[in-house]
ZAVEX-777948 format. One record per residue: x, y, z of N, C-alpha, C, CB in turn. Coordinates in steps of 0.1 Angstrom, whole numbers, plus 5000, padded with zeros to 4 digits. Glycine has a CB too. Layout:
BEGIN
[[X; Y; Z]; [X; Y; Z]; [X; Y; Z]; [X; Y; Z]],
...
This chain:
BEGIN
[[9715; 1308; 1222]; [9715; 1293; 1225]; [9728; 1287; 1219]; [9702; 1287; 1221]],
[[9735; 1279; 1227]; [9744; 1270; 1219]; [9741; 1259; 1211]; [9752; 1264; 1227]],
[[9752; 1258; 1205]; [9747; 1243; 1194]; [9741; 1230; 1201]; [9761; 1237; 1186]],
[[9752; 1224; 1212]; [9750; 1219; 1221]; [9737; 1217; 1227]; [9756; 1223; 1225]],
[[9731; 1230; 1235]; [9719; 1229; 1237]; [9703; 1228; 1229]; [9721; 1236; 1244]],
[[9710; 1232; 1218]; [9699; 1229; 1205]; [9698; 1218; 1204]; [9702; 1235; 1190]],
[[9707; 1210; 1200]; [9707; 1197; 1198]; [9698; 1187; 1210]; [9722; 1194; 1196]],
[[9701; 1193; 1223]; [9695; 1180; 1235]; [9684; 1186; 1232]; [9699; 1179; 1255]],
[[9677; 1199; 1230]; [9663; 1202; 1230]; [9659; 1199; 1221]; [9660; 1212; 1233]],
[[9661; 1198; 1202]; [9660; 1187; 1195]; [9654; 1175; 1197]; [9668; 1185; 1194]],
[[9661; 1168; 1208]; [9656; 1153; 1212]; [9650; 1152; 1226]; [9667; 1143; 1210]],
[[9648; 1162; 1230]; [9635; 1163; 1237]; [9622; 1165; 1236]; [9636; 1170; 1243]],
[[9615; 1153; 1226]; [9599; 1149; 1230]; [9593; 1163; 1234]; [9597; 1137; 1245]],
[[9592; 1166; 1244]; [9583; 1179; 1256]; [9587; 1192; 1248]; [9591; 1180; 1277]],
[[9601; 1194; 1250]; [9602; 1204; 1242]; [9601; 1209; 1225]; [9609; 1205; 1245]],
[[9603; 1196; 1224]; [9602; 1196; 1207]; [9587; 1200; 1202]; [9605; 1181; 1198]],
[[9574; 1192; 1209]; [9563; 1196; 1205]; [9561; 1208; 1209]; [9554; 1188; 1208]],
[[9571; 1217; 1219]; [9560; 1229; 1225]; [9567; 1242; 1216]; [9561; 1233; 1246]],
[[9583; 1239; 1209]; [9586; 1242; 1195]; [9576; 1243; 1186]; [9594; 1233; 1191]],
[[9569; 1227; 1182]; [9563; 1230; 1170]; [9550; 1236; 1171]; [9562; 1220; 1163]],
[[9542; 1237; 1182]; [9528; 1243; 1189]; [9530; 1261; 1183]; [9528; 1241; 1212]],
[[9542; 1263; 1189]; [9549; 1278; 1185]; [9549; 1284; 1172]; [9564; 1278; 1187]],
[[9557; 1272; 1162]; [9566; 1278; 1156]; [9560; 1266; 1144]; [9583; 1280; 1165]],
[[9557; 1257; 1142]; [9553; 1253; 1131]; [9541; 1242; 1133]; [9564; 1249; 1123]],
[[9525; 1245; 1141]; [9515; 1240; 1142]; [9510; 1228; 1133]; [9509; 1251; 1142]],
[[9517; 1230; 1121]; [9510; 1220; 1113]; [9518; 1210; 1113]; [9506; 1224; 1100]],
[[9534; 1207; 1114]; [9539; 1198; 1117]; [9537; 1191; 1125]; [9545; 1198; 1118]],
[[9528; 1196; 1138]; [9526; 1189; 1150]; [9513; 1179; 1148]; [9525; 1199; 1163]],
[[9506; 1187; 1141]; [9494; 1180; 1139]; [9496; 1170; 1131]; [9483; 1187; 1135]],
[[9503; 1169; 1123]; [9508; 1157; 1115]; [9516; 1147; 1124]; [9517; 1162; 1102]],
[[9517; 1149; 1130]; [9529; 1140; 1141]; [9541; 1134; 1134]; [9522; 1126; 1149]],
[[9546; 1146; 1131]; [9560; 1147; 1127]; [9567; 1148; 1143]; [9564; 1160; 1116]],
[[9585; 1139; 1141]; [9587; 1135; 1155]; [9600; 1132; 1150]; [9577; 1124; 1163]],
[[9611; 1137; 1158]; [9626; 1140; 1159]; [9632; 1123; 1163]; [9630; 1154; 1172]],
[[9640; 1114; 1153]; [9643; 1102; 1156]; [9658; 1102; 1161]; [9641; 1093; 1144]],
[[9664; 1112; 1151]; [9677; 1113; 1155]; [9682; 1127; 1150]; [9686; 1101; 1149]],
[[9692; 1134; 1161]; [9694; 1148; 1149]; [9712; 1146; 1157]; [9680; 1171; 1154]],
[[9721; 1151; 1151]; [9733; 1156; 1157]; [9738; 1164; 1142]; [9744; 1143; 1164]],
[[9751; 1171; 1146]; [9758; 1179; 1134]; [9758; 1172; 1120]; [9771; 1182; 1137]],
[[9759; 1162; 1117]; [9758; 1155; 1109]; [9748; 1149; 1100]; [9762; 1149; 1112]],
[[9738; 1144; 1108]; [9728; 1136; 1104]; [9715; 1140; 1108]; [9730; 1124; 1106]],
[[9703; 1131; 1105]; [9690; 1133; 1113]; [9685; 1126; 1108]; [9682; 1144; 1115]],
[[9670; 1120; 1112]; [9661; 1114; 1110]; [9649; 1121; 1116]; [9664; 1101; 1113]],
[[9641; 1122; 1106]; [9624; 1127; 1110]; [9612; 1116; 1107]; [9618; 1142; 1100]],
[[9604; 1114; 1113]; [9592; 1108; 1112]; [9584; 1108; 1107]; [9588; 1107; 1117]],
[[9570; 1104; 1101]; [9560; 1106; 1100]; [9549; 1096; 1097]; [9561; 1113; 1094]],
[[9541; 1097; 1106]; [9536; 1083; 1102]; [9519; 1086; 1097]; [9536; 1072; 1117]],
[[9514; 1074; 1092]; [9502; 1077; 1085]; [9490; 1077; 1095]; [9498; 1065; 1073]],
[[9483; 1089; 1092]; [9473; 1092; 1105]; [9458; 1098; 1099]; [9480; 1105; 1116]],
[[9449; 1098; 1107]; [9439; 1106; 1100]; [9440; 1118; 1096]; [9430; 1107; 1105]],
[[9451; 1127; 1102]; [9455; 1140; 1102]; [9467; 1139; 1082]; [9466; 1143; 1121]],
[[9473; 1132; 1086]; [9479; 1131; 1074]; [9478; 1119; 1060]; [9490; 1131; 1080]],
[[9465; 1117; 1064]; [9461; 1105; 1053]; [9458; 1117; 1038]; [9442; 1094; 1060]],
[[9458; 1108; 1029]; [9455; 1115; 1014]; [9439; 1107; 1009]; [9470; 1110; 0999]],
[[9429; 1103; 1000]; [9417; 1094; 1001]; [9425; 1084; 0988]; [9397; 1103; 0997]],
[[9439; 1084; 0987]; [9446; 1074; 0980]; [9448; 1060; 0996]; [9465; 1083; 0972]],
[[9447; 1066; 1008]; [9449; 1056; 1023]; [9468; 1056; 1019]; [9438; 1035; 1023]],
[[9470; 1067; 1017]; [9486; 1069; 1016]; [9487; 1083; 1023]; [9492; 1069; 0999]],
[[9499; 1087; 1034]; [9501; 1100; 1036]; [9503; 1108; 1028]; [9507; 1102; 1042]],
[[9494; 1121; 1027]; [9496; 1131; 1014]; [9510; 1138; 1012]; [9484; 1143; 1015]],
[[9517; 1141; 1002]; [9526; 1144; 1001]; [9530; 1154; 1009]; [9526; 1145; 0992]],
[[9524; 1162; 1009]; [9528; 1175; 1015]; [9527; 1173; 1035]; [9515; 1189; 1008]],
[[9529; 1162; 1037]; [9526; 1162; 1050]; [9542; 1152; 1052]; [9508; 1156; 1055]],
[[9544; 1144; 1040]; [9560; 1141; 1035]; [9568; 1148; 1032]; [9561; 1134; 1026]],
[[9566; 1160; 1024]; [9570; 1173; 1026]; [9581; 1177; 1036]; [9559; 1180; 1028]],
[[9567; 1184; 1045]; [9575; 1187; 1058]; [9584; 1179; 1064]; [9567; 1189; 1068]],
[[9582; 1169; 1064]; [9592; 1156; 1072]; [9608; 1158; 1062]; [9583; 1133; 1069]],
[[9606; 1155; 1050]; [9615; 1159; 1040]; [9625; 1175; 1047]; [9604; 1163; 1025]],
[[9614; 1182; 1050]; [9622; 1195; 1046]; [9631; 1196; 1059]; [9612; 1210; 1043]],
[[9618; 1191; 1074]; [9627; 1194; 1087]; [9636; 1184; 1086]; [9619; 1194; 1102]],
[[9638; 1173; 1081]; [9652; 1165; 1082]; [9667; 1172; 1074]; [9649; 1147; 1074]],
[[9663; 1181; 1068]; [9678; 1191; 1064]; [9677; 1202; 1073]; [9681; 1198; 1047]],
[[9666; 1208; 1077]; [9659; 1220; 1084]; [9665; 1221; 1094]; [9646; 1220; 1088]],
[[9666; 1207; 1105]; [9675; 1207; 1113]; [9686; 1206; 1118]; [9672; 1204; 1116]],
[[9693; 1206; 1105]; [9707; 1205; 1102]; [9711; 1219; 1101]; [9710; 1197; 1089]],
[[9701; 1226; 1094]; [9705; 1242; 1089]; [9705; 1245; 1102]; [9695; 1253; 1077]],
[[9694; 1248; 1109]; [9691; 1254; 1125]; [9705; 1251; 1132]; [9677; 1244; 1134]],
[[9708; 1237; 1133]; [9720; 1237; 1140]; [9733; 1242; 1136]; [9721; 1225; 1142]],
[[9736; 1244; 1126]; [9749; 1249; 1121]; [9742; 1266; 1117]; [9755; 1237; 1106]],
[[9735; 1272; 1123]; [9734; 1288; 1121]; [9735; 1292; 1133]; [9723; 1295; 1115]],
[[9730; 1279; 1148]; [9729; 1285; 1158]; [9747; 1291; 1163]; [9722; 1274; 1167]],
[[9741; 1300; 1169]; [9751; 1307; 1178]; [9768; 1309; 1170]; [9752; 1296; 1193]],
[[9762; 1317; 1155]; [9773; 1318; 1142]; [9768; 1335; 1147]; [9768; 1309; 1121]],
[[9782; 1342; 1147]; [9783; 1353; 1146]; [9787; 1360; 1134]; [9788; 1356; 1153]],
[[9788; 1371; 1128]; [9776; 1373; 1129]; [9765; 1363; 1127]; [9774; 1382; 1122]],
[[9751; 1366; 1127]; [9742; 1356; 1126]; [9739; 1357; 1112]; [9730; 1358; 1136]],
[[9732; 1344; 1110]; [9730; 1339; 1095]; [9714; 1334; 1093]; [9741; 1324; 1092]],
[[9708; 1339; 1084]; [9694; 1336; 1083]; [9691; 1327; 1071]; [9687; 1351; 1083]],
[[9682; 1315; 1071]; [9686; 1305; 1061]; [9667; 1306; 1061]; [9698; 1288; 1066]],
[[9668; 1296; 1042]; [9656; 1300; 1040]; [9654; 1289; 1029]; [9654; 1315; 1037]],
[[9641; 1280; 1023]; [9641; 1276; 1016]; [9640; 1275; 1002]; [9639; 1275; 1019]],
[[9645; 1277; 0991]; [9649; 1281; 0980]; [9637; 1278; 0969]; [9663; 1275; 0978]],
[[9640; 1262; 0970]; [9634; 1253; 0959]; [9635; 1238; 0971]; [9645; 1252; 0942]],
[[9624; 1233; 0963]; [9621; 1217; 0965]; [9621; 1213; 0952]; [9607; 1212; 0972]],
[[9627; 1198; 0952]; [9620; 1187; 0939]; [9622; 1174; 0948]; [9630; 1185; 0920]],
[[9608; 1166; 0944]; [9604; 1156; 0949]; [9604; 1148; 0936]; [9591; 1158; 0956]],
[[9610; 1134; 0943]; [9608; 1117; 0935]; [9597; 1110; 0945]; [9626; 1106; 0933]],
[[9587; 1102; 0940]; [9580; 1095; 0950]; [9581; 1080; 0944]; [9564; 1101; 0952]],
[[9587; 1068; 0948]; [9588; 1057; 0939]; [9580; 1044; 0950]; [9608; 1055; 0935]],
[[9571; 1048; 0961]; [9566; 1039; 0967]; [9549; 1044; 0972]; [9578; 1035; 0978]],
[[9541; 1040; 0975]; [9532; 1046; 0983]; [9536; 1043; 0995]; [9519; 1042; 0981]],
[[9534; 1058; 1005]; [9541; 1058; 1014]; [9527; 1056; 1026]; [9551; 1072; 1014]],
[[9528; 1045; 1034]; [9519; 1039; 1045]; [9528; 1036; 1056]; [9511; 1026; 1042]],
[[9521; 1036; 1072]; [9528; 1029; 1078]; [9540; 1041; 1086]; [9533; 1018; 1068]],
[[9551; 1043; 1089]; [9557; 1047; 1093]; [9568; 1051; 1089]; [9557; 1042; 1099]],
[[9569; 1066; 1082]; [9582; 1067; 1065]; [9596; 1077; 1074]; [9571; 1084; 1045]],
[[9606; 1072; 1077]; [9612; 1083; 1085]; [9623; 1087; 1072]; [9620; 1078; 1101]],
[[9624; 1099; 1071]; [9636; 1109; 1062]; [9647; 1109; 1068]; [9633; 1125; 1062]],
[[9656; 1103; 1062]; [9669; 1107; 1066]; [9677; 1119; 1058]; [9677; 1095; 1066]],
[[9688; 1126; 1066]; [9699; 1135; 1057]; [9708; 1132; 1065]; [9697; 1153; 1054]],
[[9717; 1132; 1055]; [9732; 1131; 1063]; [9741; 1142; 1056]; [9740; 1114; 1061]],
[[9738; 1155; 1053]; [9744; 1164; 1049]; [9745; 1176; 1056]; [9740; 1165; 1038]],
[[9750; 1172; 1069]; [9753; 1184; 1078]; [9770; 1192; 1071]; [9755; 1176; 1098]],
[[9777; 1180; 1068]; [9789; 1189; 1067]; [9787; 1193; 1053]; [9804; 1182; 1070]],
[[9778; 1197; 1046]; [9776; 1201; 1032]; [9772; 1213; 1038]; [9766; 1191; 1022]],
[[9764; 1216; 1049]; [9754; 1226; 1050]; [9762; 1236; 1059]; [9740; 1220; 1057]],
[[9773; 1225; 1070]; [9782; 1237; 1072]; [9786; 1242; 1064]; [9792; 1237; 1080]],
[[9797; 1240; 1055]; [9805; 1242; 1048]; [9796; 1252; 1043]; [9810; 1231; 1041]],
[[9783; 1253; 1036]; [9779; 1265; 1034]; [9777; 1275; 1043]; [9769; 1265; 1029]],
[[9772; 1272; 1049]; [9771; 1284; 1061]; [9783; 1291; 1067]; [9763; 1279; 1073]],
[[9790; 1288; 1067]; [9808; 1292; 1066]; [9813; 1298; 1055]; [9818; 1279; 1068]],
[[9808; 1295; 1045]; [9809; 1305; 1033]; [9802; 1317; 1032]; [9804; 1299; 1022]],
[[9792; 1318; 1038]; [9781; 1325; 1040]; [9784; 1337; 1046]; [9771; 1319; 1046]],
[[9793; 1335; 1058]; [9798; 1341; 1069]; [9814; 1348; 1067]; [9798; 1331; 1081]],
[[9823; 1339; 1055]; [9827; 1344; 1053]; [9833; 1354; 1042]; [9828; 1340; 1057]],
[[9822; 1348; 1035]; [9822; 1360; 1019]; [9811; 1374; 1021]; [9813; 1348; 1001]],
[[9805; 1370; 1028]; [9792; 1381; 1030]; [9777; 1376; 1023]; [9797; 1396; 1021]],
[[9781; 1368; 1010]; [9772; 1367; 1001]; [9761; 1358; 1005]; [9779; 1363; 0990]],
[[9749; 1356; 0996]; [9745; 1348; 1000]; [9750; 1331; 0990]; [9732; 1353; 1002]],
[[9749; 1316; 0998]; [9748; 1306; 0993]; [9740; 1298; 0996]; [9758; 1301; 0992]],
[[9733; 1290; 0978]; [9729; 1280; 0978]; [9733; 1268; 0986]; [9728; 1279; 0968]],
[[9727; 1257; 0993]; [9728; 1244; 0991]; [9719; 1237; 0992]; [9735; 1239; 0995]],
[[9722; 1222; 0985]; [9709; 1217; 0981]; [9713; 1206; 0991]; [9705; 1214; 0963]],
[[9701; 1199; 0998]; [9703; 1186; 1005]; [9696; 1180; 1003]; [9703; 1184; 1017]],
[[9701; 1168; 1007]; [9690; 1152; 1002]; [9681; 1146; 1015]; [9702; 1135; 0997]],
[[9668; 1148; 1014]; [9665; 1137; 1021]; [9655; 1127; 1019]; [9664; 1142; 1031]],
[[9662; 1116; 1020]; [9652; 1101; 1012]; [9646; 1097; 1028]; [9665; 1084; 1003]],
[[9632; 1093; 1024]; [9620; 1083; 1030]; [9624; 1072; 1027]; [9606; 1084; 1025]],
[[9623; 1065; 1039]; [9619; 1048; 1039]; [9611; 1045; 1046]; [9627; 1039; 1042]],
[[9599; 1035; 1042]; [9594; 1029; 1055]; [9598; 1016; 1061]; [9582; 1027; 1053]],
[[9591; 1013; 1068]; [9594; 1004; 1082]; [9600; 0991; 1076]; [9579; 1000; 1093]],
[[9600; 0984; 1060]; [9610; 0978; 1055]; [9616; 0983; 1048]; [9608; 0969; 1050]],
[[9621; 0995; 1052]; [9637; 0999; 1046]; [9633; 1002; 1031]; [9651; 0985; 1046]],
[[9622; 1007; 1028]; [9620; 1006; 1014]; [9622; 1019; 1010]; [9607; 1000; 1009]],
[[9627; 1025; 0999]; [9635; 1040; 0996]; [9616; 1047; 0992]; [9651; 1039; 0976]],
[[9610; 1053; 0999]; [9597; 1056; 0991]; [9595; 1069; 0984]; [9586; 1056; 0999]],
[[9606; 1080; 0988]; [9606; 1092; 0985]; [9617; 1101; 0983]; [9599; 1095; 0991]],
[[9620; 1109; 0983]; [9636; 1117; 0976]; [9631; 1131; 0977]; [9642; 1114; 0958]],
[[9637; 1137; 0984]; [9638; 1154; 0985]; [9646; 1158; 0983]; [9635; 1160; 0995]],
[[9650; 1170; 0976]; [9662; 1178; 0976]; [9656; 1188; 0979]; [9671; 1180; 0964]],
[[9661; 1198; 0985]; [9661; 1207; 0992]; [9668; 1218; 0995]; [9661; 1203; 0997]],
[[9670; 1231; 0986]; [9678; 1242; 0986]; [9673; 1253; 0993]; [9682; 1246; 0974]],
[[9682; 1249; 1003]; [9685; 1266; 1011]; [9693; 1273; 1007]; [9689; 1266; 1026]],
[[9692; 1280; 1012]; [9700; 1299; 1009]; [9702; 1297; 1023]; [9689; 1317; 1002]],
[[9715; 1307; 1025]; [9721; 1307; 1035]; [9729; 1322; 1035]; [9730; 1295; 1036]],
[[9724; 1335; 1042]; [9729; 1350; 1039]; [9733; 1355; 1055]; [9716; 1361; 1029]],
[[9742; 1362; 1058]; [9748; 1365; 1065]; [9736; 1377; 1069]; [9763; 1367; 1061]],
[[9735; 1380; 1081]; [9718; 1391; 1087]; [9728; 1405; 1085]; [9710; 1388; 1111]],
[[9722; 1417; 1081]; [9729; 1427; 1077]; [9729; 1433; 1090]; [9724; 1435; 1067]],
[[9733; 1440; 1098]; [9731; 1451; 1115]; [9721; 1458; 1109]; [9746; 1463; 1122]],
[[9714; 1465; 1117]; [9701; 1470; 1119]; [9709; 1486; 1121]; [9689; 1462; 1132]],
[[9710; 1500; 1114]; [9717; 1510; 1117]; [9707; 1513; 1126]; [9721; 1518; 1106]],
């Protein structure tokens, strides 16, 4: 698949859920939901639901988590697609700041695509594997900063299969 076409299917609604039905079930049930993605940036969703409530009537962390992780996630995806050799990326470490109760509608942003190429081009061309760590901060629906993810992937070049 090209980069290109990752990206329109990305922000394709239809296809994005039948992605996460596949390939990561519990995101979907949380109604996590693609706002914005291109080489650069992204925005993920998540809003407060019975599926993702905590008995604080705040969405539980770990359902902020995921939103956290797929807003760099989909940065990595896009900058490994269609990299020859191919490159297999993986989550390293998380650390979380939480500075708001998060209700209502919290979307993650990252804007560290060219951090994440730049690794993955290292990756590809040293052999080795590399760290990098990305940011992605929550706000809700008044712009309020509610949460902070960092987020280290590993990024290793796939060995051939003799």
């Amino acid at each position: 698949m090209q980069r290109q076409e990752l990206l329109n299917k990305l922000k394709s609604p239809i296809w994005f859920r039948l992605f996460m039905i596949t390939s990561l079930p519990a995101a979907l049930f949380a109604g996590i939901k693609v706002e914005k993605v291109d080489e650069q940036a992204s925005a993920i969703s998540v809003r407060y639901s019975w599926f993702s409530k905590n008995p604080f009537k705040s969405i539980y962390f770990a359902c902020l988590a995921m939103a956290a992780e797929m807003a760099s996630g989909v940065l990595a995806l896009v900058h490994t697609t269609d990299k020859h050799p191919t490159v297999s990326m993986l989550v390293f470490n998380m650390q979380a700041s939480f500075h708001k109760k998060a209700v209502g509608k919290i979307i993650f942003k990252c804007s560290e695509g060219d951090k994440v190429k730049a690794a993955v081009d290292q990756a590809i061309a040293t052999g080795e594997g590399v760290t990098c760590e990305a940011l992605s901060q929550g706000y809700d629906e008044h712009e309020n900063l509610v949460a902070e993810f960092r987020i280290t992937w590993t990024f290793k070049q796939k060995q051939k299969k003799s």
